[in-house]
N, C-alpha and C positions, 0 to 999 in steps of 0.2 A: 504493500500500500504506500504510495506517494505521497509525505506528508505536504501539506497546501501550506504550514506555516513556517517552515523551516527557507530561512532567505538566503541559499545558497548563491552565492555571485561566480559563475561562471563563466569559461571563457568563450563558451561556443554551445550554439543548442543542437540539439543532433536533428536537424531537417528530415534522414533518410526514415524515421520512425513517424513523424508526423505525419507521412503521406498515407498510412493505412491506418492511422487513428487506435493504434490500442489502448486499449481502458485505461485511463491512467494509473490504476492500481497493480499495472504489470509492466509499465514506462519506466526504461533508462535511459541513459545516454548515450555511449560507441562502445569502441575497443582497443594495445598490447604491450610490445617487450619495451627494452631499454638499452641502450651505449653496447650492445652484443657484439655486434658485426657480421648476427647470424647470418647466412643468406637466405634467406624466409624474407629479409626486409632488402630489396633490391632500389628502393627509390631513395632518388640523393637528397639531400638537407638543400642543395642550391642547384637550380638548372641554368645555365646561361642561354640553351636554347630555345628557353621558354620566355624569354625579353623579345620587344619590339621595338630593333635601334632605330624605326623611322620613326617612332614619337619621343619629342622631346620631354624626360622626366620632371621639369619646372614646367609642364602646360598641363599633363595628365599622368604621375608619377604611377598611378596603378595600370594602367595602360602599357605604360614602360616597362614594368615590372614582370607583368603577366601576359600581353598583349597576343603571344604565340601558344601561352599554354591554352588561353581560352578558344582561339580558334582549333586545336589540337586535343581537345576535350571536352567535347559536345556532351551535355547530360544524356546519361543512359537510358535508356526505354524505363528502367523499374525505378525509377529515381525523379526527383523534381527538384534535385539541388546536388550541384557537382562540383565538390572542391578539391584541397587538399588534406582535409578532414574526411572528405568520404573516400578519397583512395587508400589512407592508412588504414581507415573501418572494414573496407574490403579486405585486404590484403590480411588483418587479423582474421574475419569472422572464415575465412581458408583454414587459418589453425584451429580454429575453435572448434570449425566442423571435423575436423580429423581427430581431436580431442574425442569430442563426442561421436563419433563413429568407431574409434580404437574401443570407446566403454561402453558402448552399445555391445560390440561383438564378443569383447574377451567374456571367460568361463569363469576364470578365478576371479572377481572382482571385489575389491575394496566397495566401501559404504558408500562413499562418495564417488565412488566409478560408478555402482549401481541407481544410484540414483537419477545423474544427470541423463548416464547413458539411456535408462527407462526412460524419463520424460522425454529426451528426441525422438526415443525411435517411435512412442505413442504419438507424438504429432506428428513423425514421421507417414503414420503410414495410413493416407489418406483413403486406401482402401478400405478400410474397416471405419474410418468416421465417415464416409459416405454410407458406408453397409447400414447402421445408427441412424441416418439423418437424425429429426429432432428431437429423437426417442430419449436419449439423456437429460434436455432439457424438462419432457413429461411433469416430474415430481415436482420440479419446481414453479411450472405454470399452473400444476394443479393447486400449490398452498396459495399462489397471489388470487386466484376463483375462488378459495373458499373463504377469502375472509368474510364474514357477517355484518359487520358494520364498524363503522371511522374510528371505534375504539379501539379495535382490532391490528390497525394498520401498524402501531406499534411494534404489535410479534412480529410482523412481516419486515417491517423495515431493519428488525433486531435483524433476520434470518440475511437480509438481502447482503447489507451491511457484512455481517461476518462473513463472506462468501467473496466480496472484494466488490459487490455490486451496488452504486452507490447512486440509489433514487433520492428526492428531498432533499439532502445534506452532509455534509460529510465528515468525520470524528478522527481524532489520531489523536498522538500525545504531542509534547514540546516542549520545551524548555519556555518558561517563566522570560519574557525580554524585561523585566522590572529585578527581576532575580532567577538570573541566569543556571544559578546552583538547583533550579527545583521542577521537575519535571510535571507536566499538570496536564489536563483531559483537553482539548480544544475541539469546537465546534462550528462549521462553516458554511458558507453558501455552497449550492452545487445541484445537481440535479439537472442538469441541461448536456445536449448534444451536439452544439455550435461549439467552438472553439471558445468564446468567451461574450460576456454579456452582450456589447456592443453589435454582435453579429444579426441580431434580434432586432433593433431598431434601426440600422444605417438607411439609407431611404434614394442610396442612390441606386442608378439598374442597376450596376454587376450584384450587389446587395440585396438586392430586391428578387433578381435571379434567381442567387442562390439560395432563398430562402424556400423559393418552389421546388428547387432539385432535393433541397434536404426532406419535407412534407412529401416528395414524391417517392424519394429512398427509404425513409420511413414506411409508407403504405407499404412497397414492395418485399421489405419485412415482415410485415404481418402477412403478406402474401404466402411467403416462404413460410410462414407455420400455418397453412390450411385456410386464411379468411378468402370470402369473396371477395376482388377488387373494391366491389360498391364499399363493403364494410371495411377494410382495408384502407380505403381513404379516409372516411368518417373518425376511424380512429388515428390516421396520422395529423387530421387536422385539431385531435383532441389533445393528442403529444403537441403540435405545436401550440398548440394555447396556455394550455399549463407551462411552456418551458418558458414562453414569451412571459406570463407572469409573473413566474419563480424569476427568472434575469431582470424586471423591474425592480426589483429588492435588491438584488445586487451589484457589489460595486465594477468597476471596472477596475482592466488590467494596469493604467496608470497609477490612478487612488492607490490600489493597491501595495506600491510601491512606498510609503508613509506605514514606516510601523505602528505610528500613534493609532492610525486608520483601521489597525484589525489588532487591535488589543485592548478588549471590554473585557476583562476579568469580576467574576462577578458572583454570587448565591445561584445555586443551583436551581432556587425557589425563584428569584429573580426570570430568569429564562425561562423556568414553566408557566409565570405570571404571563409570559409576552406573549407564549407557544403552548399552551394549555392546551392542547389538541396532538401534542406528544405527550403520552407518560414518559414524563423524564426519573420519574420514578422507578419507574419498570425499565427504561431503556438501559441506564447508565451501569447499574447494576448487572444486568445480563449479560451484558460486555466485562463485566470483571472492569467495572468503575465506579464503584461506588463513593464519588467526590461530594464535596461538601459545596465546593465553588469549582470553577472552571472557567476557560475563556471566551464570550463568546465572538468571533471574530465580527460579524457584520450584523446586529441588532436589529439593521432594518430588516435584512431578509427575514429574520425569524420570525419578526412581527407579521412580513407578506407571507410566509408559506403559514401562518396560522391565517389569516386572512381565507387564503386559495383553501385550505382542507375545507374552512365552513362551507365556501361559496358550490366549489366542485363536488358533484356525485361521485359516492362509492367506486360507480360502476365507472366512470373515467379514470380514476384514481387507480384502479385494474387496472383499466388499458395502457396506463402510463407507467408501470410499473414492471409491466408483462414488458414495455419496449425496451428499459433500459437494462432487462436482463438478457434479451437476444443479441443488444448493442454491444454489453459486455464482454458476451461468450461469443460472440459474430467469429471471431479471428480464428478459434478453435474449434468452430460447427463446419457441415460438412462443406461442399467448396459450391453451390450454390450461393449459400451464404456470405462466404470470403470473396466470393465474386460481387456481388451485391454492395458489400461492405467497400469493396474498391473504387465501386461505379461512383459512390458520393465522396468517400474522404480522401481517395485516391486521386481519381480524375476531375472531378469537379471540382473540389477543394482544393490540391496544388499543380494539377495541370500532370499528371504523372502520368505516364501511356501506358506502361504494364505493370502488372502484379510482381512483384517480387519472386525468383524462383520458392520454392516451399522451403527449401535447406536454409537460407536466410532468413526465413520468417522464424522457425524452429531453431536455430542459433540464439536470435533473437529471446524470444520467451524463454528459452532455458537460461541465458543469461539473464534474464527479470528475475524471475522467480526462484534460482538457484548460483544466485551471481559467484558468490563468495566459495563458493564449493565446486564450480567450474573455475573460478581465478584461483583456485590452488592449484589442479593441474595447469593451467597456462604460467602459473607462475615458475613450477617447476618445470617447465621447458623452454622458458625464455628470458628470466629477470634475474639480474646477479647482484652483488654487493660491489661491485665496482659502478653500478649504473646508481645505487644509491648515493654514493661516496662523492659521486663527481656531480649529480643535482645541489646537495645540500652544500659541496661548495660554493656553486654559481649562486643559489641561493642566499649565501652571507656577504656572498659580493654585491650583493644588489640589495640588500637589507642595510648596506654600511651605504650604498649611495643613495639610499633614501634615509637614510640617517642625516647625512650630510644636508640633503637636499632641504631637508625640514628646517636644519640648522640655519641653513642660509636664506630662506624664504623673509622676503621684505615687509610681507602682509600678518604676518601670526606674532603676536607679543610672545614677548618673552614665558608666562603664565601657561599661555595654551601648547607652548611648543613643548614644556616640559611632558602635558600631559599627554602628547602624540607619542614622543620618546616613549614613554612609558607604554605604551600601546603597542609600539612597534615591537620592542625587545619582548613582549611578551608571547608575541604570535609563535605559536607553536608550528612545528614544518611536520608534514606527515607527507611520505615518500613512497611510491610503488606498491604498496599490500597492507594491509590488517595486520599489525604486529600478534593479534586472535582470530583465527577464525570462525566464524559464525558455527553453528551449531544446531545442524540439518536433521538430529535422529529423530526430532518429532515429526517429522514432516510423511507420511505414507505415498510414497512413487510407486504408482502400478502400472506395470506394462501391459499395453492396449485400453488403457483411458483417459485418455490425453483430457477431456475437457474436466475429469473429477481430477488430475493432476494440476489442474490450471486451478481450480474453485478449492481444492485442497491448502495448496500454495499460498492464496490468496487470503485462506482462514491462516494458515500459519503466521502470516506476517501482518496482520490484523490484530491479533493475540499478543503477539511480540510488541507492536508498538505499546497498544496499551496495556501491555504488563510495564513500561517503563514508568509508571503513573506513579508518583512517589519514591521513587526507588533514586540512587543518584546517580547525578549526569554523568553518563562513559565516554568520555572526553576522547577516548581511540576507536571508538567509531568511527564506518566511512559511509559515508551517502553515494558514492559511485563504487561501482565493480572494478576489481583489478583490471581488466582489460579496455576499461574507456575511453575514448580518445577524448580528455577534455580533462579540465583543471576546477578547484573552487577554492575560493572563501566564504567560511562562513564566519560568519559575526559574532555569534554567542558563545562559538566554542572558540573564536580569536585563533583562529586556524590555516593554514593552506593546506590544500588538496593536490596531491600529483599521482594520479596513478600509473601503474608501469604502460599504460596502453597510451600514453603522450608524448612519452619518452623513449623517442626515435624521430628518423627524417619522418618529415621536412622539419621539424622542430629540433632535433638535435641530432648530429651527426659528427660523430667523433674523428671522420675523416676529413674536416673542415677544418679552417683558420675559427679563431675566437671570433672574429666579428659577425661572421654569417651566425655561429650558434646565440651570441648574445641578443642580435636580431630578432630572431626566432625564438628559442626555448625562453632567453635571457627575458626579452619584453613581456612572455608570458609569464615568467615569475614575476616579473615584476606590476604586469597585469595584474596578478590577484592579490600580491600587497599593496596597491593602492585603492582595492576594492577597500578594504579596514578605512579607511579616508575620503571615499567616495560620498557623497548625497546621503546615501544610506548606512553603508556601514560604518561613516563619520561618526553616525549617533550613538553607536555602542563603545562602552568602556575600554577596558585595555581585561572585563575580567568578564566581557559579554552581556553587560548591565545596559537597560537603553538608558542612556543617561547623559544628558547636556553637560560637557566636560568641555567648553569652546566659550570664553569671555562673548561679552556682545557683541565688541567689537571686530573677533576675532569671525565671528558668524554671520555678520555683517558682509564681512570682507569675503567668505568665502562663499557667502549667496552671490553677490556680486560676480564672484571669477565662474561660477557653474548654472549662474543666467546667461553668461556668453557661448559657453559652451551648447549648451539646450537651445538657445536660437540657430547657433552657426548649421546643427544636422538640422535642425528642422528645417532650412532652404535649401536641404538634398531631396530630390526624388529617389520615390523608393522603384515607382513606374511613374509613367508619362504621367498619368493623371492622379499621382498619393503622392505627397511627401512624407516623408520620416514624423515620426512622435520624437521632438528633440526632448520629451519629457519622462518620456516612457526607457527612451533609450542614454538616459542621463547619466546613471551609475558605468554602464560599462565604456561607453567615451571618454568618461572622465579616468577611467581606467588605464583607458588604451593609449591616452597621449601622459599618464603620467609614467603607464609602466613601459614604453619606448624610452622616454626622456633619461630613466634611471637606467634601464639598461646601457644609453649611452654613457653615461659617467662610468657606471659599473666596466663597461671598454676602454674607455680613457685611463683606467684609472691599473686599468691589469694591463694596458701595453703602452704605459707613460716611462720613458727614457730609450722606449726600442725605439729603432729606425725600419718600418717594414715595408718589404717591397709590393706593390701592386699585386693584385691576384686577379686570373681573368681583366684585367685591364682597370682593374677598379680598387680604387684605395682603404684600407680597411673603414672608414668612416662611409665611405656609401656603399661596403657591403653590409654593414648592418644594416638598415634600410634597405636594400635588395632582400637582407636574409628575414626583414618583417613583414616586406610588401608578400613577398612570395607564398606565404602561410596563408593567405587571404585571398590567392586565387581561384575564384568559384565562377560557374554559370547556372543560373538559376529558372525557372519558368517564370513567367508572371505571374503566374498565378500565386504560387509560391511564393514571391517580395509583394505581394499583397498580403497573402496573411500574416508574414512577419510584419509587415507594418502596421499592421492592424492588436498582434498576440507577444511578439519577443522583444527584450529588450536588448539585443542586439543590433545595432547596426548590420546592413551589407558590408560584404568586402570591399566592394569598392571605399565605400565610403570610411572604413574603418582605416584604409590605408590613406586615401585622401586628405580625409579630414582630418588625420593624424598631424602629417609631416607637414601640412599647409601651418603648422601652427609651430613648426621649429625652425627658429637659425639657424639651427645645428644643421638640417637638410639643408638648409636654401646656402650656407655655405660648404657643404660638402661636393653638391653638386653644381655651383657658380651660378643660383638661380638671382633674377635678379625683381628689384621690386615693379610691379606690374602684371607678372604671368601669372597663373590661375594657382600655383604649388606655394605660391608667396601673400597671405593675409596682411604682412605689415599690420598698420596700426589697426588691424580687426583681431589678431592674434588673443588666441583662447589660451589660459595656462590656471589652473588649477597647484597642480605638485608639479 
């Protein structure tokens, strides 16, 4: 289960999962090794081929950068976003599947070979979940028909909830942001099938389109379980109204970003006063939560979804509850289904031409749902202690340049710089794997039943979250799988995240000069320590307290420097006709040009009294920048930088590279830019850290 409260600041969202929409109670991120030199990882850290020397890098630096790779790497048919993140994710989920194909087969097997290996080969083998059509799901369409009346919904929502299926609202634990030390119940908006609130009210055509195709994909689901068409639409136009009102109540993906915004902590009695139409009595308890107070993240919703129970009949409240369990299980039902499933959140939603082969998808979910138990075998075939040793060095190197960097800033008194210092030395580094590994024997894996493995799975870590409810915070916890290609900060646990699946080309390559890696890897560490400084993660202590530690003046000033920033993306287009949320996408901008800048110093600073000769033609200060542009070359659908600009807070690549180095001297003299071309802001120059 994906907790909704937990504000990990990452460096990259994994697009290639977004295009078939799985539940997000079985959503992760990528995938693998580290500094090896195995040959398993054949792609270099820097391609010179992949530059465009007819464009000048002072008019269009990503263009320059990338210009040949993007013509050279058209997105794939099963894809709606093609970078250098989804070729590393390929190139692992190869090992993964051999992983899992070696513990499929073998006789002797370990617990944890038996396991994974089970769940593949049961999604594997689409022959017998087609034999099954919906017959699995049976049991459970029959309890949401027999509830008796709106008091009732309770059980049901208890059953749905534990299962990973999540109608009405959605529940997990979390760490206290007022007191970081204390794990506590949280309760949120949710219950909808759009990517996010907004999708419900936009009012232009592509908007307004797609609101028919989802109402249409819907009906064709209920199709797929036996209704008449006629009835079949009556009820997806019944899903759409309930979801349309449940998302009045809630907030949006911006809002959201304001921890103040979703942290109502409060009487348990409080929330059944607003929501009387849950037994929160009976609920909390039956989950193995029996809290006295709890958080409720968005007040209004609770208030709108007891609103919508009074107004809506029983027998809609069925129908809506029968959709969001077929929506769930859709991935794992037979391939009608997944076909279906594609037709909307695939095609229509990011513009993606094919399905994914099956072997991908089935890599996929067993690394959800058995991440940490597949990232030991991969760990053991690809991650060493030399790829540890040489991260957490580059990592102090670039913790002392933003040491520095704080030191010398013009804008922060004396007062508030101490208390960054103090924040900064305290971030914990956590590198390549779980120094524990998770602990899989409760979980039952049975071969040939891929979707009670998937609803199994899904009670396990259901269970697991909220058993953490009281208990104290485990600080060596990981939110991503060893094998992910992507990085975090979190806040409250004053953290960085590296897993081994980041930790290779194009990001770091030991067969390279320092400048390309600090480019690349370097800016990425340096990326997620300046997330702890960001908009958001500013607001938390040095011990994960949300806590105003920033004079006034000092907050002043740094509203000031991260209002420049949020207008300058907002004048990027995402397409022809959206620009960018410069609001939305505030924290990791602010990221991206703080953790480039320190990476530079962190170069300066490790080849300060060499004399080094060019490489590939280019001097170590514009291969860094070559080595950061290059991580960011992607081709994407429209469709696709529609919904990011609508759901992520990431910038494009483009823009990430753009918007970056338009705002450093340090490019515009590395590469002779001069004041006037489009790589050069002069006095519009955005600088945060």
């Amino acid at each position: 289960m994906r907790n909704p409260y937990r504000k990990l600041k990452t460096l990259h969202l994994a697009g290639q999962f977004v295009q078939h929409m799985v539940p997000m109670h079985t959503l992760r991120l990528l995938v693998v090794s580290a500094f090896t030199g195995c040959s398993l990882f054949a792609q270099q850290g820097f391609d010179p081929k992949a530059l465009d020397p007819k464009t000048d890098p002072c008019n269009d630096f990503y263009q320059y950068v990338c210009g040949n790779w993007l013509v050279n790497n058209p997105i794939p048919a099963d894809q709606a976003s093609w970078g250098r993140f989804n070729q590393l994710h390929e190139r692992n989920q190869k090992i993964l599947r051999d992983i899992l194909e070696t513990s499929s087969a073998k006789i002797n097997r370990s617990a944890v070979e038996q396991k994974i290996g089970d769940y593949f080969s049961s999604c594997m083998d689409e022959k017998a979940i087609d034999a099954k059509g919906a017959a699995p799901l049976k049991p459970y369409l029959a309890d949401i028909q027999a509830i008796a009346d709106k008091k009732a919904l309770t059980d049901e929502i208890i059953k749905l909830h534990m299962q990973g299926v999540y109608p009405f609202f959605t529940v997990s634990s979390g760490q206290d942001v007022k007191d970081a030390t204390e794990v506590i119940a949280q309760v949120d908006q949710g219950g909808i099938g759009l990517p996010e609130r907004d999708y419900y009210f936009k009012d232009d055509p592509k908007s307004v389109e797609l609101r028919k195709q989802y109402v249409a994909h819907v009906q064709k689901m209920f199709e797929l379980l036996g209704e008449k068409p006629d009835v079949a639409a009556s009820k997806a136009k019944t899903v759409m109204a309930i979801e349309t009102a449940l998302a009045k109540g809630s907030l949006d993906v911006t809002s959201r970003r304001d921890p103040e915004k979703i942290y109502h902590r409060m009487p348990v009695k409080e929330l059944a006063d607003m929501n009387p139409s849950i037994a929160w009595d009976k609920y909390l308890p039956a989950i193995s939560a029996p809290v006295k107070t709890l958080n409720v993240a968005v007040p209004e919703f609770f208030k709108q979804l007891e609103t919508q129970i009074k107004e809506v009949s029983l027998e809609d409240w069925k129908v809506y509850m029968t959709w969001h369990l077929v929506h769930s299980a859709a991935p794992i039902l037979p391939q009608a289904f997944v076909s279906e499933n594609f037709e909307f959140y695939g095609k229509a939603l990011t513009g993606t031409k094919e399905l994914r082969p099956r072997w991908k998808r089935c890599v996929q979910y067993t690394d959800a749902d058995l991440g940490e138990a597949l990232g030991q075998k991969y760990v053991e075939l690809t991650f060493g202690e030399k790829g540890k040793e040489k991260t957490l060095a580059m990592v102090k190197a670039l913790e002392a340049a933003l040491q520095r960097d704080i030191n010398q800033l013009d804008w922060m008194t004396p007062t508030t710089k101490k208390r960054a210092l103090e924040k900064l030395h305290a971030i914990a580094n956590k590198i390549g794997f779980p120094e524990k590994w998770r602990d899989y024997s409760g979980l039952d894996i049975k071969k040939g039943d891929a979707l009670g493995n998937s609803f199994r799975s899904n009670t396990f870590e259901f269970k697991r979250q909220i058993a953490k409810i009281g208990k104290p915070v485990d600080k060596k916890e990981w939110y991503m799988t060893p094998p992910t290609v992507n990085a975090y900060y979190d806040p409250q646990m004053n953290n960085i995240n590296f897993p081994a699946g980041i930790l290779q080309p194009p990001f770091y390559d030991s067969s390279l000069d320092d400048a390309i890696n600090y480019g690349a890897i370097g800016a990425v560490i340096g990326h997620e320590l300046t997330h702890g400084f960001d908009d958001e993660g500013g607001r938390f202590d040095a011990k994960g307290n949300l806590d105003n530690w920033w004079t006034e003046a000092d907050a002043k000033a740094f509203e000031e420097r991260t209002s420049c920033v949020a207008k300058q993306y907002s004048e990027y287009n995402a397409t022809p006709d959206l620009k960018l949320n410069g609001k939305l996408t505030l924290g990791e901008n602010v990221a991206d040009n703080g953790g480039l800048r320190i990476a530079y110093m962190a170069l300066m600073d490790t080849i300060a009294g060499k004399t080094l000769p060019k490489v590939d033609g280019f001097t170590p200060e514009q291969r860094l920048f070559l080595g950061w542009g290059q991580i960011w070359c992607q081709n994407q659908t429209e469709k696709v930088r529609r919904m990011y600009a609508q759901t992520d807070p990431h910038s494009p690549g483009q823009w990430r590279v753009n918007g970056t180095v338009s705002n450093m001297p340090e490019f515009q003299k590395a590469f002779a830019c001069k004041v006037g071309q489009p790589m050069v802001r002069a006095d519009k120059a955005c600088r945060v850290w």
